[in-house]
C-alpha positions in Angstrom: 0.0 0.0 0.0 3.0 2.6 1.0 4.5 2.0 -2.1 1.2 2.4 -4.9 -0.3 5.4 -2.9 3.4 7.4 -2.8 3.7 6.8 -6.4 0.6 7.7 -7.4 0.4 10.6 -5.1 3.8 11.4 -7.0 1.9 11.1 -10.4 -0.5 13.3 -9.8 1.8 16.0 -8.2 3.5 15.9 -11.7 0.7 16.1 -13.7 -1.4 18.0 -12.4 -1.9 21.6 -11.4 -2.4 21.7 -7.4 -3.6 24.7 -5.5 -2.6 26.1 -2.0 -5.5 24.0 -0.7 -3.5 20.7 -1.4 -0.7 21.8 0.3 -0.3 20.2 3.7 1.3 23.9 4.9 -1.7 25.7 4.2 -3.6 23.7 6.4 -0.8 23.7 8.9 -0.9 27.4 9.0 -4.7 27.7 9.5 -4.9 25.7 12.7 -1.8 27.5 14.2 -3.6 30.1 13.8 -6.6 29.0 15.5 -4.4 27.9 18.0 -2.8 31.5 18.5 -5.8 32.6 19.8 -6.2 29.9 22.5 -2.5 29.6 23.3 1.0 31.3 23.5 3.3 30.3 21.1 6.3 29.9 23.2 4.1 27.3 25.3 5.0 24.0 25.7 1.0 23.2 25.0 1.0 25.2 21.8 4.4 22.8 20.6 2.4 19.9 21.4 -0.9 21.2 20.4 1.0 22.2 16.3 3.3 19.2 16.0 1.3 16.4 17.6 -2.5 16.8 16.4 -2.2 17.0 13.0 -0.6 12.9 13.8 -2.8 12.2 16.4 -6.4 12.9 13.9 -4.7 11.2 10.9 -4.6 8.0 13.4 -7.7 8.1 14.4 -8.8 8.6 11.1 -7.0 6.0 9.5 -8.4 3.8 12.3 -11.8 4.7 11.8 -12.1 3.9 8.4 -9.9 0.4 8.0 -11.6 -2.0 6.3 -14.0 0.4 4.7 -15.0 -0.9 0.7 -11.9 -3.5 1.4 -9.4 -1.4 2.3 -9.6 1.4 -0.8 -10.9 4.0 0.9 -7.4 3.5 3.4 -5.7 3.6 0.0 -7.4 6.8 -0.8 -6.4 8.5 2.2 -2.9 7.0 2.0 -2.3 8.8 -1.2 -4.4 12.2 -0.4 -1.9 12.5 2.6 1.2 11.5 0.8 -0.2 14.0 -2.0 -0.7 17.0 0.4 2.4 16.6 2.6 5.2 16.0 -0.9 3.3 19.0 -2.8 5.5 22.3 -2.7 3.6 24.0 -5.5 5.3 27.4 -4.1 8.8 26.2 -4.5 8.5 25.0 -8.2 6.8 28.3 -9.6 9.5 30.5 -7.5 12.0 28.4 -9.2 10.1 28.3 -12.7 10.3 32.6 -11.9 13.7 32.0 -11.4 15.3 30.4 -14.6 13.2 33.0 -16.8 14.0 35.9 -14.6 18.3 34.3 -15.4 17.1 34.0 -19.3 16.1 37.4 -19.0 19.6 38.8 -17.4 17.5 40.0 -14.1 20.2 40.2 -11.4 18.3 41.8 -9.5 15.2 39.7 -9.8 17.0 36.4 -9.8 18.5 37.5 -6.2 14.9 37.8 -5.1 14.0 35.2 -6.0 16.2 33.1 -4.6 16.2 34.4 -1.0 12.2 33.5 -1.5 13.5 30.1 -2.3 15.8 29.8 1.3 13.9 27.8 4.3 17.1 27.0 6.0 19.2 29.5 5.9 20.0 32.8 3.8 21.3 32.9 0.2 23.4 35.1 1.2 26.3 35.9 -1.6 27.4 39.2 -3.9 28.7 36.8 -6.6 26.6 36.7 -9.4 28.4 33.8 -10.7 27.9 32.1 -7.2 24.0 32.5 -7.0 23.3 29.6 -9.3 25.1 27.5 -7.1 24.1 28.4 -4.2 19.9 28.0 -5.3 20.9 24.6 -6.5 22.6 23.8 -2.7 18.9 25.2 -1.5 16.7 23.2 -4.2 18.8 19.7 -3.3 17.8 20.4 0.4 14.3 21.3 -1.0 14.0 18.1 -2.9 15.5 16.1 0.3 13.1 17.9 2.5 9.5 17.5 0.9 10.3 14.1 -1.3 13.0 12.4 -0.2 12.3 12.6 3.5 8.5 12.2 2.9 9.3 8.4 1.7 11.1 7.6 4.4 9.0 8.6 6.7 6.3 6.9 4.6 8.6 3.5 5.3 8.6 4.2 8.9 5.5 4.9 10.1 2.7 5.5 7.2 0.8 8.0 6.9 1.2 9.0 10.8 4.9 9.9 10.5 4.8 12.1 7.5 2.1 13.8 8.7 4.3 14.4 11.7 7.4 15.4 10.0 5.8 18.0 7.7 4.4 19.2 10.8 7.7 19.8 11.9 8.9 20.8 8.6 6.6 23.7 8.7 7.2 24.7 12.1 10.5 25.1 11.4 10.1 27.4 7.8 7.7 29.6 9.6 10.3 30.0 12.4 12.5 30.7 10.0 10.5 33.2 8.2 9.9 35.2 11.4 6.3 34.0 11.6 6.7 32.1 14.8 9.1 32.6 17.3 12.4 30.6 17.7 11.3 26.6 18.7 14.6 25.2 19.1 13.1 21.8 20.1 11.9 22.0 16.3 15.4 21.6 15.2 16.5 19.3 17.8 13.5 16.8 16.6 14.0 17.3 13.2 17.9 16.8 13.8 17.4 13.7 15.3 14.7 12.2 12.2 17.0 13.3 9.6 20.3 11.9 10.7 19.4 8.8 8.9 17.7 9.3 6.0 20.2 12.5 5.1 23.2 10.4 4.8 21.7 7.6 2.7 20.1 10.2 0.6 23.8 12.0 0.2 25.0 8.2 -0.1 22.4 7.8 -3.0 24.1 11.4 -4.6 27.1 9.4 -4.2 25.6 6.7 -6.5 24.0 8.9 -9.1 26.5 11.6 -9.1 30.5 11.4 -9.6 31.5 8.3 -6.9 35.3 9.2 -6.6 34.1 12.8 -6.1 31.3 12.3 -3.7 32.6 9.8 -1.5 35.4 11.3 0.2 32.7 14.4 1.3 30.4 11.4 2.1 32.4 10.0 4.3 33.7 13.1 6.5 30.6 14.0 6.7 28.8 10.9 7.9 31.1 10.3 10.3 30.3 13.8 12.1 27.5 13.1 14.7 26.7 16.9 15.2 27.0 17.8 11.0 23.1 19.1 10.0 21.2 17.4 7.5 21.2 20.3 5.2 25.3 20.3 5.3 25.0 16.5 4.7 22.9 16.8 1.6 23.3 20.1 -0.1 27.7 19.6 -0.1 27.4 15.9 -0.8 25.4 17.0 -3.5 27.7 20.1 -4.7 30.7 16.9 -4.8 28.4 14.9 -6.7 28.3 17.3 -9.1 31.7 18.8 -8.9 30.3 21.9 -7.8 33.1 23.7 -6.4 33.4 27.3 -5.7 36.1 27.4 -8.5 33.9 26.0 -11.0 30.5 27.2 -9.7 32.7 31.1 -10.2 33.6 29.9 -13.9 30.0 28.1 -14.7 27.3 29.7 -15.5 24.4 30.9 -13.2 21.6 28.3 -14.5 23.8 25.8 -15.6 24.6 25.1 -11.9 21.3 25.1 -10.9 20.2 23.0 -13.2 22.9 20.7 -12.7 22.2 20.1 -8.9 18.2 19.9 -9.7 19.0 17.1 -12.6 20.7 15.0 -9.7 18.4 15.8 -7.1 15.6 14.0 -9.3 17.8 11.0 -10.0 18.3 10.3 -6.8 15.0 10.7 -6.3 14.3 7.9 -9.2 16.7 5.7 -7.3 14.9 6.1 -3.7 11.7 5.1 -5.3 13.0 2.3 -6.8 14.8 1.2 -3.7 11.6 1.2 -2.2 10.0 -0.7 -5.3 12.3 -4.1 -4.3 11.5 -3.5 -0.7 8.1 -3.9 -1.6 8.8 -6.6 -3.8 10.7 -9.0 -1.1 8.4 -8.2 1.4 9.8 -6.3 3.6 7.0 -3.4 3.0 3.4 -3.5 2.5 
């Protein structure tokens, strides 16, 4: 079931034009807002209350309706949640703005565009030449954040843990963004459910990209127990690609990008069909 409900929730996200109402943020955002008004958001119960609910009805719904019409309606619900929390609508038009505002010569624009594009940290560079690698770093953490980590927690838990784990993963952008107030706990979670799944997807860059490159980064990197996720990915992925900062000064703006994007959706490819044999030798359902 994991494995036909995230692809075809992965179907229709390509194919098809979603609105803001599909997006598992924009629901996200409209109960912490409700919950603003009944509690502080520096409060331990708001945390719980913004992280933990969303999880909490998706149980109880999944547990109220298994066995329904033999199990489809579960695999309708499976794939609407998969849909909802690997949508990021917002990020693919900002980046579609991007490449025409670089066709166009728009320094200015395309450095607007890309701090719109930063949930982690600032794109923060005066390089011109620098800015196309620096929004492919962001779009390989972008990619990690909202597919690749979305099937792993699909493999660990269902429906339940992604549903957690974009709640987190929104927390965190709207902390970012200045929208909610500092929730270093956020980080610390979200620092602990990536530490796997970041270095097997920087191991799978490894695979798809340039091995004799990669590895080496792989490796230091790995071995460092307090290195973030988005260090993990984003330079095992520059490596991959040979994106140094000599070349990415000699290279051209979108060329980078598009470089990084390329091997972000191959490794992509590779996780789904890593999960494909899983599901094949039974070890998922």
């Amino acid at each position: 079931m994991a494995l036909f409900s995230l692809l075809l929730a992965l179907i229709i996200e390509r194919t098809t034009f979603l609105s803001k109402q599909w997006q598992f943020q924009h629901w996200h955002l409209a109960l912490i807002n409700s919950g603003r008004k009944l509690l502080e958001p520096t409060s331990i119960s708001f945390a719980l209350f913004a992280s933990l609910l969303p999880a909490l009805v998706t149980y109880l719904l999944l547990n109220l309706i298994q066995g329904w019409i033999f199990g489809l309606v579960s695999v309708v619900l499976w794939t609407l949640i998969a849909l909802m929390c690997i949508g990021c609508v917002h990020y693919r038009e900002l980046y579609k703005r991007y490449l025409l505002s670089v066709c166009k010569q728009d320094t200015q624009g395309s450095y607007h565009l890309a701090a719109q594009l930063a949930d982690v940290e600032d794109i923060d560079t005066d390089d011109e030449t620098m800015l196309g690698t620096r929004v492919g770093r962001q779009l390989a953490w972008i990619n990690y954040r909202f597919y690749c980590a979305i099937v792993f927690m699909m493999i660990i838990g269902g429906p339940v843990a992604i549903v957690f784990y974009a709640s987190l993963r929104s927390l965190e952008l709207l902390s970012f963004k200045g929208q909610l107030p500092t929730m270093s706990w956020v980080r610390r979670v979200l620092f602990v459910l990536d530490w796997i799944p970041a270095r097997i997807i920087a191991f799978a860059y490894v695979l798809v990209g340039n091995f004799s490159n990669a590895m080496s980064v792989w490796l230091s990197l790995s071995v460092n127990f307090r290195a973030p996720a988005y260090d993990v990915v984003s330079k095992v992925a520059m490596s991959a690609e040979q994106m140094s900062k000599s070349q990415g000064e000699a290279g051209v703006c979108m060329q980078s990008t598009c470089r990084l994007v390329s091997l972000a959706k191959r490794t992509l490819i590779l996780l789904v069909i890593a999960m494909s044999f899983l599901t094949i030798f039974g070890y998922l359902i």
